[in-house]
N, CA, C and O atoms as a GROMACS GRO file, in nm:
protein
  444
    1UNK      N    1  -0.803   5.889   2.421
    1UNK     CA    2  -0.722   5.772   2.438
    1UNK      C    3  -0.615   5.772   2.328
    1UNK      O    4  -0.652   5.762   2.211
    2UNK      N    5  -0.511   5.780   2.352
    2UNK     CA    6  -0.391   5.800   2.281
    2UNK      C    7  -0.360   5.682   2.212
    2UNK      O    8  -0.350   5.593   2.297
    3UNK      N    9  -0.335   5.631   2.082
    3UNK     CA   10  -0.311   5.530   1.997
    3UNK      C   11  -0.188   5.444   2.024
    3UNK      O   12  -0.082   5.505   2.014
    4UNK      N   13  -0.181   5.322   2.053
    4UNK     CA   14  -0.068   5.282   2.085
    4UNK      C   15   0.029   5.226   1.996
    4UNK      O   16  -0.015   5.184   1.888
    5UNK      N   17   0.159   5.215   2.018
    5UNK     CA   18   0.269   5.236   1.919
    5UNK      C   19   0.203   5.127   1.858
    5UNK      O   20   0.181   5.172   1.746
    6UNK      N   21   0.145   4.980   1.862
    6UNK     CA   22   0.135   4.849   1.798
    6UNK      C   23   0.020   4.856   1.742
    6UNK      O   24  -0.005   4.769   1.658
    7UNK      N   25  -0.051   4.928   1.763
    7UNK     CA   26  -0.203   4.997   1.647
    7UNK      C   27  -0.160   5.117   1.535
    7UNK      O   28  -0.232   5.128   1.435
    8UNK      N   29  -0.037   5.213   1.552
    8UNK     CA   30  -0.026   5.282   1.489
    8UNK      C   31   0.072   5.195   1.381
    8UNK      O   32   0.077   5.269   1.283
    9UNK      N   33   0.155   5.069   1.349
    9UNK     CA   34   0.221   4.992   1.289
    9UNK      C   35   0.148   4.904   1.190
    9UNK      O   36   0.192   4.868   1.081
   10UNK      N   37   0.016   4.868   1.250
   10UNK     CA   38  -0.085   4.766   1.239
   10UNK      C   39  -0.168   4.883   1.133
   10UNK      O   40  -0.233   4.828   1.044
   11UNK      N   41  -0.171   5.024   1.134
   11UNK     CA   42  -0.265   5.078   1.104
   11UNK      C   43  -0.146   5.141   0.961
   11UNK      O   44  -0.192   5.145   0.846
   12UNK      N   45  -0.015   5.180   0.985
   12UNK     CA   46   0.025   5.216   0.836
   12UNK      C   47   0.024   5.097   0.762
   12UNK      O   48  -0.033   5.069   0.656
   13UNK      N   49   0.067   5.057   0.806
   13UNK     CA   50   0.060   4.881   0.708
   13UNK      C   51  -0.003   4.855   0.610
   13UNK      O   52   0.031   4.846   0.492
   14UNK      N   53  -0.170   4.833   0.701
   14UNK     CA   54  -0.311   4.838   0.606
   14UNK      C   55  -0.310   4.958   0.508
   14UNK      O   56  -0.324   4.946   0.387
   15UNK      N   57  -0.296   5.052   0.560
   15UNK     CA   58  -0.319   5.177   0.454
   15UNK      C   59  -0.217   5.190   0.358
   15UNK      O   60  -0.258   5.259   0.266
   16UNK      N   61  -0.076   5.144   0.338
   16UNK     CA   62   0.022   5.158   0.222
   16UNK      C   63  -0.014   5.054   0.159
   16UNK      O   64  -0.026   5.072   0.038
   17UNK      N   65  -0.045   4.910   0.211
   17UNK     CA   66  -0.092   4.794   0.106
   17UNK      C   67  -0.213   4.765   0.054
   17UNK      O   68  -0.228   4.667  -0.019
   18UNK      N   69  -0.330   4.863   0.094
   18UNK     CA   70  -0.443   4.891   0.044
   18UNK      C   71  -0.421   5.032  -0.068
   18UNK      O   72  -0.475   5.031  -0.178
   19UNK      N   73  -0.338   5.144  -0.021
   19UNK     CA   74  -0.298   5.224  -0.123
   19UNK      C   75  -0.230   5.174  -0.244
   19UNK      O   76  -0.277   5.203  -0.354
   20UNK      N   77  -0.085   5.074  -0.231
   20UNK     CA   78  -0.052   5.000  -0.344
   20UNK      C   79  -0.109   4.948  -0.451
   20UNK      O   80  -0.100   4.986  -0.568
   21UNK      N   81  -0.212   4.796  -0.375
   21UNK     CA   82  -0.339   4.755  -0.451
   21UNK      C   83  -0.425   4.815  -0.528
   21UNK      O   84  -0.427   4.786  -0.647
   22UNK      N   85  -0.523   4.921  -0.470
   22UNK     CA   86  -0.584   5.033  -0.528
   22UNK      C   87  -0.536   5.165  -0.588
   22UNK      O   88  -0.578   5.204  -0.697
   23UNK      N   89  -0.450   5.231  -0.517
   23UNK     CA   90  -0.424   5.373  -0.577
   23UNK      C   91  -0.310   5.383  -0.597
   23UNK      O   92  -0.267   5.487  -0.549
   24UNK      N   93  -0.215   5.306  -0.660
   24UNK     CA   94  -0.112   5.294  -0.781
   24UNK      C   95  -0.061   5.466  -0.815
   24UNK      O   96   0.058   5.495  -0.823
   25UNK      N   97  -0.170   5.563  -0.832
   25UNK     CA   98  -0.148   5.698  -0.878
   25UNK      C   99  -0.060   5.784  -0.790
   25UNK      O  100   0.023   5.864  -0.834
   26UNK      N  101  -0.086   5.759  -0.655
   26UNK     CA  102  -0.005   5.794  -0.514
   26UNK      C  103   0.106   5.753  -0.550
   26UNK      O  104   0.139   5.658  -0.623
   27UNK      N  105   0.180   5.850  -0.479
   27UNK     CA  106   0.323   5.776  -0.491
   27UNK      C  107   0.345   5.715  -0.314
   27UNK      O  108   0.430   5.625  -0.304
   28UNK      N  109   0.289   5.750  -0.205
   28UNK     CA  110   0.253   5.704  -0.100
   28UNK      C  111   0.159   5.764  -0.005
   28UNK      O  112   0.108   5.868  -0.048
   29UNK      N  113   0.128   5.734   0.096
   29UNK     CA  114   0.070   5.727   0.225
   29UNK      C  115   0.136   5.771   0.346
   29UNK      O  116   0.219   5.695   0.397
   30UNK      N  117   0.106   5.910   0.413
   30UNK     CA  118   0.181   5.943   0.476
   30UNK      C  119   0.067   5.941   0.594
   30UNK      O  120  -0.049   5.976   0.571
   31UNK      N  121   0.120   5.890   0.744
   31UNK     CA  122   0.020   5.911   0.877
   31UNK      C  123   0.054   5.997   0.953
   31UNK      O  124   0.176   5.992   0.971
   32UNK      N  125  -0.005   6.096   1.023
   32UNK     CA  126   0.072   6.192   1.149
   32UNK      C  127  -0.032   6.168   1.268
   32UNK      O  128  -0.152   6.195   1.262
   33UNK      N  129   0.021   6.124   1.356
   33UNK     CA  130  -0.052   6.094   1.503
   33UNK      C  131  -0.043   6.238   1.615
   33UNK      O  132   0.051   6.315   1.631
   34UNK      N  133  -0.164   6.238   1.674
   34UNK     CA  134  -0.166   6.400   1.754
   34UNK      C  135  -0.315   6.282   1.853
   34UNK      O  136  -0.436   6.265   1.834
   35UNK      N  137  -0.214   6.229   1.953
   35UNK     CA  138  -0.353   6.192   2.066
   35UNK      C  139  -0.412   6.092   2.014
   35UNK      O  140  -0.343   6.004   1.963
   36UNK      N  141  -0.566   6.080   2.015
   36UNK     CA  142  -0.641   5.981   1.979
   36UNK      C  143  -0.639   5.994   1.802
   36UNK      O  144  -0.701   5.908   1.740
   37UNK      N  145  -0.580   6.082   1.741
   37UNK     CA  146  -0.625   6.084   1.587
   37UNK      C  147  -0.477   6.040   1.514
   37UNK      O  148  -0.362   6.055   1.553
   38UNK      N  149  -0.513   6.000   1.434
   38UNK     CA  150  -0.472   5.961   1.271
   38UNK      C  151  -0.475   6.046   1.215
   38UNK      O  152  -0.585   6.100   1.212
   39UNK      N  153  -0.365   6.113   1.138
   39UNK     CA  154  -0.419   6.227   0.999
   39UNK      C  155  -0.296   6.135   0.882
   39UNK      O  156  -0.174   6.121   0.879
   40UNK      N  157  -0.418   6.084   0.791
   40UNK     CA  158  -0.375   6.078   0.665
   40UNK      C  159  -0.394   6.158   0.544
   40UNK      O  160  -0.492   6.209   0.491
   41UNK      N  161  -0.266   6.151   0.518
   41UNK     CA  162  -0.203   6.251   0.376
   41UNK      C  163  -0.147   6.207   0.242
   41UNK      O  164  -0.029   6.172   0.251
   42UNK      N  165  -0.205   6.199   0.109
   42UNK     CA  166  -0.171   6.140  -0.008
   42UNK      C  167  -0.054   6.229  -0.023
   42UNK      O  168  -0.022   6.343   0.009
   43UNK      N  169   0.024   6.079  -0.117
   43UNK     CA  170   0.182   6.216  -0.121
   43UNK      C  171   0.122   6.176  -0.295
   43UNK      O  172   0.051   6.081  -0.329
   44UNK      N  173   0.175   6.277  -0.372
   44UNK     CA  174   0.124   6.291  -0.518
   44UNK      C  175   0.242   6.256  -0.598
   44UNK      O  176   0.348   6.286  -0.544
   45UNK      N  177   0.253   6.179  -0.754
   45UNK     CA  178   0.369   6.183  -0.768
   45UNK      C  179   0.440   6.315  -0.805
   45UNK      O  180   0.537   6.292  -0.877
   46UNK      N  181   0.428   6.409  -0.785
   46UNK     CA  182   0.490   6.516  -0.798
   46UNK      C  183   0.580   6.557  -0.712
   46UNK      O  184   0.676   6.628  -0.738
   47UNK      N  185   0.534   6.486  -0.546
   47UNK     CA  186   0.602   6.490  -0.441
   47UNK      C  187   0.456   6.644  -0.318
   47UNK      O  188   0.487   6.692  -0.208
   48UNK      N  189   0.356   6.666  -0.374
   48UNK     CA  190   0.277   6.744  -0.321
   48UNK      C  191   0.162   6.657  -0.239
   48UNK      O  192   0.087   6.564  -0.268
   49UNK      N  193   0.190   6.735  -0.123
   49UNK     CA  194   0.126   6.631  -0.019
   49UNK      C  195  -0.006   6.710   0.058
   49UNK      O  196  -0.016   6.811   0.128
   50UNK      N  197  -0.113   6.595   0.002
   50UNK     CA  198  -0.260   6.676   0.022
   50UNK      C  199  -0.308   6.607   0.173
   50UNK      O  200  -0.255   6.498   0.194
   51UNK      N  201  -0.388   6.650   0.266
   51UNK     CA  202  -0.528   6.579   0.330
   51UNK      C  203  -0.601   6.483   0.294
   51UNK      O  204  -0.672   6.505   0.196
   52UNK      N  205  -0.606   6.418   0.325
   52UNK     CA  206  -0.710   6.324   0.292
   52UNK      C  207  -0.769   6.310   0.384
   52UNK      O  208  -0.856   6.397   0.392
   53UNK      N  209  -0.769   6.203   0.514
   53UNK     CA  210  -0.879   6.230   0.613
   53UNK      C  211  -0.816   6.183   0.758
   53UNK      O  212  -0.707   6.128   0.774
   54UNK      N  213  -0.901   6.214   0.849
   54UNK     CA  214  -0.827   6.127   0.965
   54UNK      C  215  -0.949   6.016   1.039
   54UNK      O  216  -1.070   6.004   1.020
   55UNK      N  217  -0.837   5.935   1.145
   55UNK     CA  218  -0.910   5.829   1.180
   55UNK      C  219  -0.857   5.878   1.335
   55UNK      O  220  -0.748   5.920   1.376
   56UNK      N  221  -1.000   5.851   1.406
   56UNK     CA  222  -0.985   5.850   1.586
   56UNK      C  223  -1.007   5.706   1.612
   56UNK      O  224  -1.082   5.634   1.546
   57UNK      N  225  -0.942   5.674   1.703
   57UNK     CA  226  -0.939   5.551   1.739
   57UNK      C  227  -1.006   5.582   1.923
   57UNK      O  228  -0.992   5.664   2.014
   58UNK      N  229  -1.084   5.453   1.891
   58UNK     CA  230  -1.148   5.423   1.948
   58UNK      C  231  -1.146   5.330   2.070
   58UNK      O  232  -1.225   5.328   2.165
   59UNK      N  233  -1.032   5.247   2.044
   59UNK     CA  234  -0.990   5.114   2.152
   59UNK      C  235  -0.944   5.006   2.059
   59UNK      O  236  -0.869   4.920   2.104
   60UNK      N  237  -0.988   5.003   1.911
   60UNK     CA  238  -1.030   4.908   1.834
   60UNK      C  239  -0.902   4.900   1.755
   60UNK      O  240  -0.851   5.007   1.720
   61UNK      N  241  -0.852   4.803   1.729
   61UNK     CA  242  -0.706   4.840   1.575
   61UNK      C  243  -0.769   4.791   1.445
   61UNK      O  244  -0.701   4.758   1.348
   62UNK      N  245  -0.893   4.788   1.448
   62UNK     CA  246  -0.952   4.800   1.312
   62UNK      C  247  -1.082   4.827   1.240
   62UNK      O  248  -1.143   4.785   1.142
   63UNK      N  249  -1.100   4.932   1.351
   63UNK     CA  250  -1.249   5.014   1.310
   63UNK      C  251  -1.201   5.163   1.359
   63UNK      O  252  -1.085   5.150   1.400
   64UNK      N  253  -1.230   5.256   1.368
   64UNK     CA  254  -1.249   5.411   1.342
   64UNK      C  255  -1.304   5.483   1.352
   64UNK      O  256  -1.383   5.476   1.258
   65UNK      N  257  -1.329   5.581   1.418
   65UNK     CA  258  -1.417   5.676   1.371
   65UNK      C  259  -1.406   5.777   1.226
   65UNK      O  260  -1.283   5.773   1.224
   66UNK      N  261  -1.434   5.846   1.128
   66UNK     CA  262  -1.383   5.897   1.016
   66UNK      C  263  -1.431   6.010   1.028
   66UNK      O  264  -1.538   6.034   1.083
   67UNK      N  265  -1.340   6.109   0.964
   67UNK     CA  266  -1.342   6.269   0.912
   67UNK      C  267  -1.278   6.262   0.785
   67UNK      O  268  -1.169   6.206   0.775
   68UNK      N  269  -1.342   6.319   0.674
   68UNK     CA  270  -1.294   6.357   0.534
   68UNK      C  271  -1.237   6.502   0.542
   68UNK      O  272  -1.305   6.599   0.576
   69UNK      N  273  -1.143   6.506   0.516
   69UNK     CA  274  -1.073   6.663   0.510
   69UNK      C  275  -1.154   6.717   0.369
   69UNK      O  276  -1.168   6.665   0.259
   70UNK      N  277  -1.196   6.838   0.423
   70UNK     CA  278  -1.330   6.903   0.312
   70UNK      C  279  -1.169   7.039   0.294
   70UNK      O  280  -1.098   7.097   0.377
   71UNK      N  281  -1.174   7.038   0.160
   71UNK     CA  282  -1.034   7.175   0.133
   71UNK      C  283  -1.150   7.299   0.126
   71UNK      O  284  -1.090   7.397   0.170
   72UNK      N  285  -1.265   7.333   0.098
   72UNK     CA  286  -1.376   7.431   0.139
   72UNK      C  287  -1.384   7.468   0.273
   72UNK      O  288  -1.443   7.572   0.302
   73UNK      N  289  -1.326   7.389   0.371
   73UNK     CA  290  -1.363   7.439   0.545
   73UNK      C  291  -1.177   7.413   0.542
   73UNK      O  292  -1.123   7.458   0.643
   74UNK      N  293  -1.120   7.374   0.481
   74UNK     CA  294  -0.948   7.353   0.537
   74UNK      C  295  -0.946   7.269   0.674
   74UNK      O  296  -0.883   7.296   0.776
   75UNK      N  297  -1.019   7.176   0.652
   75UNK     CA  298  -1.029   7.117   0.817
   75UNK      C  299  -1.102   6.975   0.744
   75UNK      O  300  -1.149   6.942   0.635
   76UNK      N  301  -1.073   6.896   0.920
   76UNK     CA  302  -1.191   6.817   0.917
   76UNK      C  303  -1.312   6.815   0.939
   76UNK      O  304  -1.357   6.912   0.998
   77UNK      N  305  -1.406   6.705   0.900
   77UNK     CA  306  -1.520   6.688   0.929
   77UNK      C  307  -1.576   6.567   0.962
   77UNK      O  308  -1.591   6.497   0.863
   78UNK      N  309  -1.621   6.504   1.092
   78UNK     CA  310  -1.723   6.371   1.070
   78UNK      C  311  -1.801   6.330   0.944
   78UNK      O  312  -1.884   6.399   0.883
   79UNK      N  313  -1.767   6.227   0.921
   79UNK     CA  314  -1.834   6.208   0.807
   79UNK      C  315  -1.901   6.068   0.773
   79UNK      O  316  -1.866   5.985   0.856
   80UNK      N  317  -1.982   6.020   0.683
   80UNK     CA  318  -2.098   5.916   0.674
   80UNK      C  319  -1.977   5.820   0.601
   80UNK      O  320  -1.902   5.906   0.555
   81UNK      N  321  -1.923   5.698   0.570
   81UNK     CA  322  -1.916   5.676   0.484
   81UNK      C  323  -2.036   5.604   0.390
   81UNK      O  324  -2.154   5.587   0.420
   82UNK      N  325  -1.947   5.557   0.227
   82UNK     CA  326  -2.053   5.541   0.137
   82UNK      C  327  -2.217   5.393   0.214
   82UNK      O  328  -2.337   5.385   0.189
   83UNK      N  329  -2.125   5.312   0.303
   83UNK     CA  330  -2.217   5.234   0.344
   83UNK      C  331  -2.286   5.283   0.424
   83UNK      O  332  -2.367   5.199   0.462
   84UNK      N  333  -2.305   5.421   0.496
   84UNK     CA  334  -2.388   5.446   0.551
   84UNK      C  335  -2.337   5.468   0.720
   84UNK      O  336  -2.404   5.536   0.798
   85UNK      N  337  -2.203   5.396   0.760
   85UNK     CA  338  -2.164   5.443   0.898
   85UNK      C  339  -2.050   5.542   0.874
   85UNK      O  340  -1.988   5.581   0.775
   86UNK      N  341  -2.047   5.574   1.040
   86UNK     CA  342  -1.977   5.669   1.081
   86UNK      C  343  -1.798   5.627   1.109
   86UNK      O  344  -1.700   5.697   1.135
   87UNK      N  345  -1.823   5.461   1.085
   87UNK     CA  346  -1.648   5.462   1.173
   87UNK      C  347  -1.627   5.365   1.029
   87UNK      O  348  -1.719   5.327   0.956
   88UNK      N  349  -1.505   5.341   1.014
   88UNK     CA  350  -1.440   5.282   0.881
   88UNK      C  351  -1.340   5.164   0.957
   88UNK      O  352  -1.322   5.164   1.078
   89UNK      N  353  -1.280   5.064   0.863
   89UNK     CA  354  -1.144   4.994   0.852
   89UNK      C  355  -1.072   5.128   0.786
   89UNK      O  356  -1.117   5.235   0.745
   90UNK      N  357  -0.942   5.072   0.795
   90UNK     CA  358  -0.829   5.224   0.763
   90UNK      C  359  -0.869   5.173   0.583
   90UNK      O  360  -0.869   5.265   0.502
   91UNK      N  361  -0.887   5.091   0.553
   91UNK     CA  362  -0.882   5.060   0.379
   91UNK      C  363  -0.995   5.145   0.329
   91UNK      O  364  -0.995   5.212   0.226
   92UNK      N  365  -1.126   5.129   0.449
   92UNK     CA  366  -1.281   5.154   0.364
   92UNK      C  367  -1.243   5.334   0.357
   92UNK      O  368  -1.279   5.402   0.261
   93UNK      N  369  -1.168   5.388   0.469
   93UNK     CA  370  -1.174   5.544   0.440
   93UNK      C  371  -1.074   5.578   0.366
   93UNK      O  372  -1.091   5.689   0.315
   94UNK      N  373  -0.983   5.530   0.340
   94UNK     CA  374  -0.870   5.498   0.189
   94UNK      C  375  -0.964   5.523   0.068
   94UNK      O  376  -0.956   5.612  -0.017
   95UNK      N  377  -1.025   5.457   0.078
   95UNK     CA  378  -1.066   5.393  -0.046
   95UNK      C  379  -1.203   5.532  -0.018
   95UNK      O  380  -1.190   5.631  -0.090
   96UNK      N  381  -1.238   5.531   0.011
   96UNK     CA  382  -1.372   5.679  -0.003
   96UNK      C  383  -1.288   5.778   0.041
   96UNK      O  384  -1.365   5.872   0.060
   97UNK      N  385  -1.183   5.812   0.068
   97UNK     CA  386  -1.156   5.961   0.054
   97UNK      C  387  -1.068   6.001  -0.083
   97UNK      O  388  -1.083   6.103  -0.151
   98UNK      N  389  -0.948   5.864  -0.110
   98UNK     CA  390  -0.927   5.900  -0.290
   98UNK      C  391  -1.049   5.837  -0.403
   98UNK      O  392  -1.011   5.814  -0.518
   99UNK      N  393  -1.164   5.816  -0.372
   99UNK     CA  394  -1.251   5.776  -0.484
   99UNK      C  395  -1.307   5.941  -0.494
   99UNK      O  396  -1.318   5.991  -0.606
  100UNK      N  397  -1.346   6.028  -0.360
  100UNK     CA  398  -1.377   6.168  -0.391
  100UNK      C  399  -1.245   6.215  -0.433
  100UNK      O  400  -1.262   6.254  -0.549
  101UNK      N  401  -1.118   6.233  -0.400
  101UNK     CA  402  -0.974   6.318  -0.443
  101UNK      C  403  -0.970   6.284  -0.576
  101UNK      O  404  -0.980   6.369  -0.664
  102UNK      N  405  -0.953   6.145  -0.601
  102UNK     CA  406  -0.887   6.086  -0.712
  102UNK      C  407  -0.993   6.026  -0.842
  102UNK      O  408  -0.955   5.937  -0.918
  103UNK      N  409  -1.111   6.081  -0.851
  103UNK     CA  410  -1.223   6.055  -0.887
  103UNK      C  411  -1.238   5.928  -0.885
  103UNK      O  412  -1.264   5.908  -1.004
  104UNK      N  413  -1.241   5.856  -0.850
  104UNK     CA  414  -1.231   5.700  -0.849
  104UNK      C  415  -1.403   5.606  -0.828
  104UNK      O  416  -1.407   5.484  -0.812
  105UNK      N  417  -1.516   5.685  -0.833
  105UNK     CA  418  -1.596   5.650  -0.778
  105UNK      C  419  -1.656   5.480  -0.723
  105UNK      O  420  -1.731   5.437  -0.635
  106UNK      N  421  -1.574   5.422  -0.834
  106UNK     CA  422  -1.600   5.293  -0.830
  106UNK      C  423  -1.564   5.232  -0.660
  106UNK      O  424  -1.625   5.132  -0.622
  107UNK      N  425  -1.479   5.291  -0.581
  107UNK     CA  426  -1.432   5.326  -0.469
  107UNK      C  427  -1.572   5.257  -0.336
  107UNK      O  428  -1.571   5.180  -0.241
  108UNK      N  429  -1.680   5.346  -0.409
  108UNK     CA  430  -1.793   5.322  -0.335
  108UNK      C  431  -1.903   5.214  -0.368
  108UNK      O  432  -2.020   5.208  -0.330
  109UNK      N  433  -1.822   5.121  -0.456
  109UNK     CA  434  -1.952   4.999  -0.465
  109UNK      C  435  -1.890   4.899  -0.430
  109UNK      O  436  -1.778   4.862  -0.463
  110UNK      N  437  -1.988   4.840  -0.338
  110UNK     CA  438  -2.004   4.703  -0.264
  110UNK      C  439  -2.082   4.670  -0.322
  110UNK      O  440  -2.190   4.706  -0.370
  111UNK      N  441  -1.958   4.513  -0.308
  111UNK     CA  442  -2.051   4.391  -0.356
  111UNK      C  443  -2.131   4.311  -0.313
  111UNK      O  444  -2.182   4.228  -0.389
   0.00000   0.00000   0.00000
């Protein structure tokens, strides 16, 4: 199911003003759409632009399925997040894929 233009608007949004708030170190948030997926990419301030993870959408404009881009396989992967599911808000996989990039661990505690 292919992402529609008013979920993909709804979905950079959240992720540059959740990147702002939290990861200050980014210099931004870049999205590339291919079908049902999301691929988000930290831009560095250097201007070097890494993987971070992607989001499949599901029907939903604010839940996910999640893959952490593992740089050991150069790809994605399904992945758990720290609470224990499989699908994220675009912030919760923000926030757990630069707490692993950006050591940030604090990333993963709920209050």
């Amino acid at each position: 199911m292919k992402i529609p233009e008013s979920i993909k608007g709804s979905l950079e949004q959240k992720l540059r003003t959740r990147q702002r708030e939290r990861w200050p170190q980014l210099r931004e948030i870049q999205v590339r759409y291919r079908g049902e997926f999301a691929y988000v990419d930290a831009v560095m301030p250097d201007g070097e632009v890494n993987p971070l993870f992607r989001l499949r959408y599901g029907g939903y404009a604010s839940v996910f399925g999640f893959a952490i881009y593992l740089w050991s396989k150069e790809g994605y992967e399904d992945s758990i997040l720290p609470n224990g599911s499989f699908e994220a808000t675009p912030q919760e996989a923000l926030d757990c894929a630069c707490g692993l990039y950006l050591d940030g661990p604090s990333a993963w505690v709920t209050n």
